[in-house]
PyMOL Python script that loads the backbone (N, CA, C, O; Angstrom):
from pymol import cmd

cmd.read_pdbstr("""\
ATOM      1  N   UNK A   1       0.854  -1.174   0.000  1.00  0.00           N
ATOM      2  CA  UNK A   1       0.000   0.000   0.000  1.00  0.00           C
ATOM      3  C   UNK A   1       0.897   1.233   0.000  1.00  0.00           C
ATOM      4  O   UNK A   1       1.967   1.337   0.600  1.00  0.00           O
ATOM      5  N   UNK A   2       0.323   2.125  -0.738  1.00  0.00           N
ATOM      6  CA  UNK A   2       1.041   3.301  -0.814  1.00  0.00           C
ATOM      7  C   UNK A   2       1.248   4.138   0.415  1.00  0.00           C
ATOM      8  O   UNK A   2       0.315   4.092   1.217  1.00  0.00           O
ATOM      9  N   UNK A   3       2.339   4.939   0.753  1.00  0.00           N
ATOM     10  CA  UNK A   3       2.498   6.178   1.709  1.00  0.00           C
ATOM     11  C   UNK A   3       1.106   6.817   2.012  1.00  0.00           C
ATOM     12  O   UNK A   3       0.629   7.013   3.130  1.00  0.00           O
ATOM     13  N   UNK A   4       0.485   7.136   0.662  1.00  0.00           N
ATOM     14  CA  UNK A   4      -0.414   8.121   0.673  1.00  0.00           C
ATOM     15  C   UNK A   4      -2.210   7.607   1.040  1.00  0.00           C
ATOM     16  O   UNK A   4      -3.139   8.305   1.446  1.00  0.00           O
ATOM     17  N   UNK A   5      -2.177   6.452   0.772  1.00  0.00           N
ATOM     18  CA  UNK A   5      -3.175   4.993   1.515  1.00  0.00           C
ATOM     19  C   UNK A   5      -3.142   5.197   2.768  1.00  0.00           C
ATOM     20  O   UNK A   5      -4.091   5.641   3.414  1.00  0.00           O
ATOM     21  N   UNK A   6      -1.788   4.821   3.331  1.00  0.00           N
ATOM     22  CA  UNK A   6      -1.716   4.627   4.839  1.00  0.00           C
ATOM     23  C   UNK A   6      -1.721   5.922   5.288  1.00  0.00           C
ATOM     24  O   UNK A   6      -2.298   5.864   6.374  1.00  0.00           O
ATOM     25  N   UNK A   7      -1.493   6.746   5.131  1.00  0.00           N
ATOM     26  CA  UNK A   7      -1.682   8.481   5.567  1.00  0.00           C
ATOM     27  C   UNK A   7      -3.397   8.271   5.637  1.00  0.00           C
ATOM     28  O   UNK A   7      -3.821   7.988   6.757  1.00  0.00           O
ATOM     29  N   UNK A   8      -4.364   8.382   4.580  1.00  0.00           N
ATOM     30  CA  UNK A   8      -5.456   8.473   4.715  1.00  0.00           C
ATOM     31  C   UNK A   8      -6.551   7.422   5.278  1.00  0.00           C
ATOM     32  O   UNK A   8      -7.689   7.809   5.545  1.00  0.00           O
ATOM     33  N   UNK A   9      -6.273   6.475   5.396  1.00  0.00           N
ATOM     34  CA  UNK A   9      -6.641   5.485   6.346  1.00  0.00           C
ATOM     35  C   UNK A   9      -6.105   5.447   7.693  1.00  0.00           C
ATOM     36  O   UNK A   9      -6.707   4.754   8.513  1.00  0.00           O
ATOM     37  N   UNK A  10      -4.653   6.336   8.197  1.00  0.00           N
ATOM     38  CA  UNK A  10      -4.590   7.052   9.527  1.00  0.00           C
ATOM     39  C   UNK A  10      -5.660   8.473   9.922  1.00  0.00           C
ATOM     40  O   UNK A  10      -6.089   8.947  10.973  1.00  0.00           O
ATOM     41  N   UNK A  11      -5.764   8.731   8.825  1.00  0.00           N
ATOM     42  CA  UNK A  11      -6.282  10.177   9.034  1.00  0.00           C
ATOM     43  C   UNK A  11      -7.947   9.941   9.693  1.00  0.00           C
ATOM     44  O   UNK A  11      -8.399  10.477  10.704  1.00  0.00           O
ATOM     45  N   UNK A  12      -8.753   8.836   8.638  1.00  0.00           N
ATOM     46  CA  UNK A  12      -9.723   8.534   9.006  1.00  0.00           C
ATOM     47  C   UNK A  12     -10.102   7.666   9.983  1.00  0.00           C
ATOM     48  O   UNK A  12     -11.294   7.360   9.994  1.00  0.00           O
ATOM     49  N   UNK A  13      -9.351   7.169  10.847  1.00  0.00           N
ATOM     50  CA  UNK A  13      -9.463   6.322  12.158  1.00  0.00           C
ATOM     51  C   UNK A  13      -9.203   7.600  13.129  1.00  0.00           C
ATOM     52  O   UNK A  13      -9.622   7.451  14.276  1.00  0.00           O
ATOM     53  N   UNK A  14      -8.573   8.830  12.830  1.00  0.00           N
ATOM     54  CA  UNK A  14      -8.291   9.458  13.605  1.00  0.00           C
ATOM     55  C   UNK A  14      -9.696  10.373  13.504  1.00  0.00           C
ATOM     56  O   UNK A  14      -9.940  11.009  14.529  1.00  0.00           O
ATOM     57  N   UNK A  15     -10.417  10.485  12.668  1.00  0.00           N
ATOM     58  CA  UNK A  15     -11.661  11.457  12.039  1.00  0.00           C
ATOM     59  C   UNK A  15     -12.618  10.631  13.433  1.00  0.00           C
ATOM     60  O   UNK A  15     -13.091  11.256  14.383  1.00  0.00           O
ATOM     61  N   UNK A  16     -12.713   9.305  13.259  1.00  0.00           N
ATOM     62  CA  UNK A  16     -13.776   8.305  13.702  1.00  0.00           C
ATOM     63  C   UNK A  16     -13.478   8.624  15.788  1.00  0.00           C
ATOM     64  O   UNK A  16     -14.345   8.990  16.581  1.00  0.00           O
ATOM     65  N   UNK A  17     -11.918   8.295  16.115  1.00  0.00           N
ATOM     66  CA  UNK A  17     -11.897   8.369  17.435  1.00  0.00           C
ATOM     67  C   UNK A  17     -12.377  10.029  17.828  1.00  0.00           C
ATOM     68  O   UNK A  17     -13.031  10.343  18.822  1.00  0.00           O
ATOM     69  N   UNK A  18     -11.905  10.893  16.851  1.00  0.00           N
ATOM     70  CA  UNK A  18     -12.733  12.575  17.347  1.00  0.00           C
ATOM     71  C   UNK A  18     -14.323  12.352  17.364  1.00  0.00           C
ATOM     72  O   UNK A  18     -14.898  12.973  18.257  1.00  0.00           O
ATOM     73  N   UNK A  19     -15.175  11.520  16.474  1.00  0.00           N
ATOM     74  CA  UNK A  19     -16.634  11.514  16.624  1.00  0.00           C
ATOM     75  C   UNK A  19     -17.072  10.850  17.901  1.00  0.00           C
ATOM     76  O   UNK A  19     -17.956  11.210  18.679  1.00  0.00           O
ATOM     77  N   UNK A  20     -16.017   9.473  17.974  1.00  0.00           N
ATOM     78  CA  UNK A  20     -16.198   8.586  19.411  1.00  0.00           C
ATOM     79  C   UNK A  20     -16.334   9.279  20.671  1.00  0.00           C
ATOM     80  O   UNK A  20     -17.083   8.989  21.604  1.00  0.00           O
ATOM     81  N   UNK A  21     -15.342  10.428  20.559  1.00  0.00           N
ATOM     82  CA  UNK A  21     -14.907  10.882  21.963  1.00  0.00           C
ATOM     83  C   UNK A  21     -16.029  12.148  22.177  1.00  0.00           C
ATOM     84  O   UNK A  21     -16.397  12.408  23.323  1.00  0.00           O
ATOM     85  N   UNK A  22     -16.587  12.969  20.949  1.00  0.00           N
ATOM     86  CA  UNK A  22     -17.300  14.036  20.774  1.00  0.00           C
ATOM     87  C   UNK A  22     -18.712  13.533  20.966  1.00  0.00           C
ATOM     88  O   UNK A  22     -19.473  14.388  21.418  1.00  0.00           O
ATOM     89  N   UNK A  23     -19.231  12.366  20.733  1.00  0.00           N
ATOM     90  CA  UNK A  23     -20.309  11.348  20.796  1.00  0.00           C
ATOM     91  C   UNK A  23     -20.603  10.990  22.559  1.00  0.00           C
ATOM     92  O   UNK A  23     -21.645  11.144  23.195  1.00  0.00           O
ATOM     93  N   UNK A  24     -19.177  10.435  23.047  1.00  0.00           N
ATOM     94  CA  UNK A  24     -19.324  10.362  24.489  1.00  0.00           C
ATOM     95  C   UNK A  24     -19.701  11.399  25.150  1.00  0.00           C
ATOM     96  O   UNK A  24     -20.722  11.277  25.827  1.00  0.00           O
ATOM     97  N   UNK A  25     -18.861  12.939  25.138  1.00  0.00           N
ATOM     98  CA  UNK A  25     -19.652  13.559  25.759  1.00  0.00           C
ATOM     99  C   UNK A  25     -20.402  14.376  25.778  1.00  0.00           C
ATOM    100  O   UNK A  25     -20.493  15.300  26.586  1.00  0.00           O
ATOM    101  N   UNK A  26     -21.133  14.105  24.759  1.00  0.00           N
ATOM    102  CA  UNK A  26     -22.444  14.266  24.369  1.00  0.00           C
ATOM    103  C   UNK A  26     -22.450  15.947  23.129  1.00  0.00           C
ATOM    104  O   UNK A  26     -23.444  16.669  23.196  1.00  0.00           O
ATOM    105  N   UNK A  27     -21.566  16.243  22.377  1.00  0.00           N
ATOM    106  CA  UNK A  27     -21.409  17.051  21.726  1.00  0.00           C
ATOM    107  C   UNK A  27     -22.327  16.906  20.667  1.00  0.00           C
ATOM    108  O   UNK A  27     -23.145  17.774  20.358  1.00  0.00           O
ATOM    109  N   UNK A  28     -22.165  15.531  19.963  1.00  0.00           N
ATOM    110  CA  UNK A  28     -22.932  15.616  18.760  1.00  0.00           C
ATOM    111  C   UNK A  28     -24.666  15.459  18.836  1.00  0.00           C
ATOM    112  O   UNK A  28     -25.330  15.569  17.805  1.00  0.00           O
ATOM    113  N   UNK A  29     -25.171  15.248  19.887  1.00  0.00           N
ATOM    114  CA  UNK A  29     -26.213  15.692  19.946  1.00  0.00           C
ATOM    115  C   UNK A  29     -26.979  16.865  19.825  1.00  0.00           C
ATOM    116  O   UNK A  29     -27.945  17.067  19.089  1.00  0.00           O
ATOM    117  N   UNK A  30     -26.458  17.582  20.601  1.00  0.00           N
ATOM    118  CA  UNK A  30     -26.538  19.407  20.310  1.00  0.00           C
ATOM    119  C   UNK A  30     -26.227  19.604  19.152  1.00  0.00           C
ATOM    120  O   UNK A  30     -27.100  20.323  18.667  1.00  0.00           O
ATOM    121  N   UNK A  31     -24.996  19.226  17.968  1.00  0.00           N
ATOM    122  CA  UNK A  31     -25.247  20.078  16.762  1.00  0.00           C
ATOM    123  C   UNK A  31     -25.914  19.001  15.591  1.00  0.00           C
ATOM    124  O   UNK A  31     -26.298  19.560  14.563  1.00  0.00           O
ATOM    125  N   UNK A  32     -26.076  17.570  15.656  1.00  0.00           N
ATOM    126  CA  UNK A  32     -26.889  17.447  14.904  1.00  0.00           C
ATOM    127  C   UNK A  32     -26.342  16.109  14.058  1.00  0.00           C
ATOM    128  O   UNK A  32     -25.241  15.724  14.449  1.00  0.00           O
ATOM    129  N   UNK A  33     -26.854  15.441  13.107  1.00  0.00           N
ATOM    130  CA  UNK A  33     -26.782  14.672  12.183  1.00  0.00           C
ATOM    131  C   UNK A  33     -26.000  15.081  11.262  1.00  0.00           C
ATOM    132  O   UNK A  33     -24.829  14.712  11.176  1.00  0.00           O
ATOM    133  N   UNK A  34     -26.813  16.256  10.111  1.00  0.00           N
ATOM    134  CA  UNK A  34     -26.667  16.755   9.120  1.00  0.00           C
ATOM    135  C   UNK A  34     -25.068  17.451   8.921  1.00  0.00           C
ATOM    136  O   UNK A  34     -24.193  17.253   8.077  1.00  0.00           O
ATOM    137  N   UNK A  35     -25.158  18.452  10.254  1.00  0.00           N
ATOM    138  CA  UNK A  35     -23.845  19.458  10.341  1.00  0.00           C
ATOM    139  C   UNK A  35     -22.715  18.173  10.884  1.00  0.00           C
ATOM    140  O   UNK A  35     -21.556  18.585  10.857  1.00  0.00           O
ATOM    141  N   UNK A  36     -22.778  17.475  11.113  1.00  0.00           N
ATOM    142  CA  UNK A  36     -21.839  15.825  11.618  1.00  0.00           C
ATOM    143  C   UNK A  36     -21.282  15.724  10.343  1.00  0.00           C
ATOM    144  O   UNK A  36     -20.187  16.144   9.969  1.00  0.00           O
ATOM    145  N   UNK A  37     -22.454  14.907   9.475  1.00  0.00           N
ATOM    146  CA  UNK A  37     -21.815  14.525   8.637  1.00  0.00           C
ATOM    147  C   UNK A  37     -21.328  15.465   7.328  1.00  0.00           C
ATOM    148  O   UNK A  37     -21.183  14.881   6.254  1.00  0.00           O
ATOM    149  N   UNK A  38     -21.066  16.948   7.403  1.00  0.00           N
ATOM    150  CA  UNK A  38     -20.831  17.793   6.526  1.00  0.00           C
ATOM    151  C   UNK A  38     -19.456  18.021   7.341  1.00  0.00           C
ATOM    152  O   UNK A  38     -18.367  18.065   6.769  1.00  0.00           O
ATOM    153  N   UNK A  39     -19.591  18.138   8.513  1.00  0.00           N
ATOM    154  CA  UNK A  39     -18.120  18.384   9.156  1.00  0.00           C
ATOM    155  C   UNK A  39     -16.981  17.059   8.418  1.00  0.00           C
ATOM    156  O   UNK A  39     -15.869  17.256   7.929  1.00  0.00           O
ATOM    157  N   UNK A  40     -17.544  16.043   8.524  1.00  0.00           N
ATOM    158  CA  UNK A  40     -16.810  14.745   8.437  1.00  0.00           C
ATOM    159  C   UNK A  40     -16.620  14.547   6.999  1.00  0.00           C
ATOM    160  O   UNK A  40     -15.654  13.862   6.661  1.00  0.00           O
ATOM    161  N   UNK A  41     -17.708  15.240   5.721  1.00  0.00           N
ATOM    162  CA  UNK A  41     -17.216  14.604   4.548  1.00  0.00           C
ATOM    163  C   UNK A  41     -15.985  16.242   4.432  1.00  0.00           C
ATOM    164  O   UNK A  41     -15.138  16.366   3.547  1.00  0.00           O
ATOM    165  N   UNK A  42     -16.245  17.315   5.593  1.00  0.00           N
ATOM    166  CA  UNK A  42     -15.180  18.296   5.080  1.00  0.00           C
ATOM    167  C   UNK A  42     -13.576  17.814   5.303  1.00  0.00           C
ATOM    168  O   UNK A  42     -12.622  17.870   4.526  1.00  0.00           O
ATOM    169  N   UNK A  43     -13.675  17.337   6.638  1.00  0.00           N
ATOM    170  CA  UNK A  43     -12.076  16.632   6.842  1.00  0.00           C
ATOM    171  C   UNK A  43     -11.755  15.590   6.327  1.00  0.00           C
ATOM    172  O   UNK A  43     -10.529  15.525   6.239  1.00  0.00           O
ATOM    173  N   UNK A  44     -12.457  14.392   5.786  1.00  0.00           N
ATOM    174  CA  UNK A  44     -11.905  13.478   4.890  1.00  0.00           C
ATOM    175  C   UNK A  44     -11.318  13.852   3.622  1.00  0.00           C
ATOM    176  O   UNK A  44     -10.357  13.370   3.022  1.00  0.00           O
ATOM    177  N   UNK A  45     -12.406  15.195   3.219  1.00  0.00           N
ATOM    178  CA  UNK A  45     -11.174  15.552   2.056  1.00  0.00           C
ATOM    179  C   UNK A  45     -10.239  16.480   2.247  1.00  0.00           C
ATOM    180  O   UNK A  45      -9.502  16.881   1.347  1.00  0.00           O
ATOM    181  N   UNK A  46     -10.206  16.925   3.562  1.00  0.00           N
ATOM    182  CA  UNK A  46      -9.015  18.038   3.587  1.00  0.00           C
ATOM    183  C   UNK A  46      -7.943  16.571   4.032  1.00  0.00           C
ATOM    184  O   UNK A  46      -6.756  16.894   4.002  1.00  0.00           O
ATOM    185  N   UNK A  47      -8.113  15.480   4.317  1.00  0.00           N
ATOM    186  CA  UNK A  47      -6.893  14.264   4.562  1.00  0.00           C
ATOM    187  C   UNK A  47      -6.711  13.851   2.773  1.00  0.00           C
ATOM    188  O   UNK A  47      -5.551  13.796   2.366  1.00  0.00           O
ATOM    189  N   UNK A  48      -7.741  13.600   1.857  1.00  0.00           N
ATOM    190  CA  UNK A  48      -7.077  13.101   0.610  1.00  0.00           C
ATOM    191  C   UNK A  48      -6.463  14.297   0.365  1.00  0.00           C
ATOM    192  O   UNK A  48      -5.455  13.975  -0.264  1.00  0.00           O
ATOM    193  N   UNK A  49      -6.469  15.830   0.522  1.00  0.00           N
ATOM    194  CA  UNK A  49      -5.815  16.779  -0.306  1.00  0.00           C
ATOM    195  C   UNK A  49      -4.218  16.697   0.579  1.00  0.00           C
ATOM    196  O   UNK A  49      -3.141  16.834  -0.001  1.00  0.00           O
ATOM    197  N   UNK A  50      -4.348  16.468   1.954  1.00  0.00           N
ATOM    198  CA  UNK A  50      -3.324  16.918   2.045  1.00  0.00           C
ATOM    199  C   UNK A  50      -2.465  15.253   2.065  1.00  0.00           C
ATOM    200  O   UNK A  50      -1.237  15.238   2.154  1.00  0.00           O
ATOM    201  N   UNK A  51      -3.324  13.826   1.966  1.00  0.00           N
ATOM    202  CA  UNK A  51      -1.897  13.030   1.512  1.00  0.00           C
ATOM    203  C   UNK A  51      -1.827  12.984   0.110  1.00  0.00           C
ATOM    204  O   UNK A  51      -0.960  12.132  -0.084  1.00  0.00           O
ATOM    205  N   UNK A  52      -2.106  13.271  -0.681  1.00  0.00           N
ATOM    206  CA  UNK A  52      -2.164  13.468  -2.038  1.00  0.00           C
ATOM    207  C   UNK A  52      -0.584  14.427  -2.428  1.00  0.00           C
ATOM    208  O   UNK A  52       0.377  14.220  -3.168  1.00  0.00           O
ATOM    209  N   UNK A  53      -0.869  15.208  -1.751  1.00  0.00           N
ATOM    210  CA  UNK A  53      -0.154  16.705  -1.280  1.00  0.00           C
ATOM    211  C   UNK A  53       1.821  15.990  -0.818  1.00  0.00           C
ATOM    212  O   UNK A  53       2.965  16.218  -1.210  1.00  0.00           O
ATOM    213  N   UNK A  54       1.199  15.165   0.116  1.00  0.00           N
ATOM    214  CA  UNK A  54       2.664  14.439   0.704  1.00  0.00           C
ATOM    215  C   UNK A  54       3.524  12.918  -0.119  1.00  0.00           C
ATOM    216  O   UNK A  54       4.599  12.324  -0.036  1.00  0.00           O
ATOM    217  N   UNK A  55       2.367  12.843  -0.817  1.00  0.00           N
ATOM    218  CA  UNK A  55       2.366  11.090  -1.788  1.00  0.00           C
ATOM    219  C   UNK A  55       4.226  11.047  -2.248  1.00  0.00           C
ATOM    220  O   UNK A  55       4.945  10.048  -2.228  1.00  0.00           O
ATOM    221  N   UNK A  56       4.456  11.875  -2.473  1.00  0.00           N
ATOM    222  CA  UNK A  56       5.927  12.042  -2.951  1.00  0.00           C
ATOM    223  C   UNK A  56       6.896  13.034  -4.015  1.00  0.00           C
ATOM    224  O   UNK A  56       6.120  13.838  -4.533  1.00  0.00           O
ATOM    225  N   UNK A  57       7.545  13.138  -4.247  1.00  0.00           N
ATOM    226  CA  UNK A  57       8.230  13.993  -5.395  1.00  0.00           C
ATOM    227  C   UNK A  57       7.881  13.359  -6.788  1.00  0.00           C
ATOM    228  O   UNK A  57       8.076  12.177  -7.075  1.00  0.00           O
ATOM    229  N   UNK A  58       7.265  14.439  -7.724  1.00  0.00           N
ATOM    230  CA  UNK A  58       7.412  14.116  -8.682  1.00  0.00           C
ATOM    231  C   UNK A  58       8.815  14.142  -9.742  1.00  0.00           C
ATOM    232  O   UNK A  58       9.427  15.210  -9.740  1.00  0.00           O
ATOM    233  N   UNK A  59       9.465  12.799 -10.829  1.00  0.00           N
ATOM    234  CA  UNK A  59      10.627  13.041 -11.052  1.00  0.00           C
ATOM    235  C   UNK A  59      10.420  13.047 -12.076  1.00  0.00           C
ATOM    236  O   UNK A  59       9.645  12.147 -12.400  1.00  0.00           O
ATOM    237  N   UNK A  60      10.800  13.767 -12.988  1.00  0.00           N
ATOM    238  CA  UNK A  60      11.351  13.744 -14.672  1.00  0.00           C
ATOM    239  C   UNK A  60      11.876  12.795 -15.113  1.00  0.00           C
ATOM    240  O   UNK A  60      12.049  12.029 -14.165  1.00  0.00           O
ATOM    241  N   UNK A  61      12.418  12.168 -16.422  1.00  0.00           N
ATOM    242  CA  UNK A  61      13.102  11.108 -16.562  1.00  0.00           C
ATOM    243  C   UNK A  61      13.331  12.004 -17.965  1.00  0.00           C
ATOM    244  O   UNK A  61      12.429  12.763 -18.318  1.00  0.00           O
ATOM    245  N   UNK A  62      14.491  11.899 -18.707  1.00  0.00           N
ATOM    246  CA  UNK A  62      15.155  11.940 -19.834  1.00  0.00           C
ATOM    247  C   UNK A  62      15.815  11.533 -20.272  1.00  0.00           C
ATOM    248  O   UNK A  62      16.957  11.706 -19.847  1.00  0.00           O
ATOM    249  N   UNK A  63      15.651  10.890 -21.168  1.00  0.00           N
ATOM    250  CA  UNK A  63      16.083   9.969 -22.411  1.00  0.00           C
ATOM    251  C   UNK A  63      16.668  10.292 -23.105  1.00  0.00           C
ATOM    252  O   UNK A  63      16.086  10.959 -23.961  1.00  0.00           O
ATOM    253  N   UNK A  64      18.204  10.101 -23.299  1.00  0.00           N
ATOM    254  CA  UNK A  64      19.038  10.812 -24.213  1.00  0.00           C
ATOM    255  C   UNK A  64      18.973   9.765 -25.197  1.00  0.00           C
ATOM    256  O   UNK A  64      18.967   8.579 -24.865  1.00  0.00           O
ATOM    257  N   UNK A  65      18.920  10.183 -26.494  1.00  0.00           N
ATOM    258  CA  UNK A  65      18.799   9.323 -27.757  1.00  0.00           C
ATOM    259  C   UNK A  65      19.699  10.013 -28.531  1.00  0.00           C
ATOM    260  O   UNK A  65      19.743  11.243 -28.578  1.00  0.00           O
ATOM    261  N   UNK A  66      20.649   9.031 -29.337  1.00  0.00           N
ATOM    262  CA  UNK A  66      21.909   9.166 -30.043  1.00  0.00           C
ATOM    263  C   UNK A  66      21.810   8.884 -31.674  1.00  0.00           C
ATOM    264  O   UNK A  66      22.816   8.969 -32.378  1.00  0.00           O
TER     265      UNK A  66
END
""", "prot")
cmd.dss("prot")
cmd.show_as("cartoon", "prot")
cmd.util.cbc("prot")
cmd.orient("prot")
């Protein structure tokens, strides 16, 4: 699996224990379903932009032909 896999499959276990812990004490009740899951599809993609972002250097390659 790629760098940039395991970055975003850390990111989203880490998304899930913030709902767990925000769920326990009792946060997400007060703001809701809707605003939950708009918060949550906002940070899953701010994790693909930013491992996307870290995935690696892009390199050139040139081919000298004689």
């Amino acid at each position: 699996m790629k760098w940039a896999g395991m970055y975003l499959i850390g990111f989203i276990v880490l998304i899930g224990g913030l709902l767990a812990a925000l769920w326990k004490i009792g946060i997400l009740a007060s703001i809701g379903t809707t605003w939950t899951a708009i918060g949550v599809v906002i940070a899953v993609g701010f994790g693909i932009m930013i491992a996307v972002s870290h995935s690696g250097t892009k390199e050139n390659i040139e081919i000298n032909r004689k």
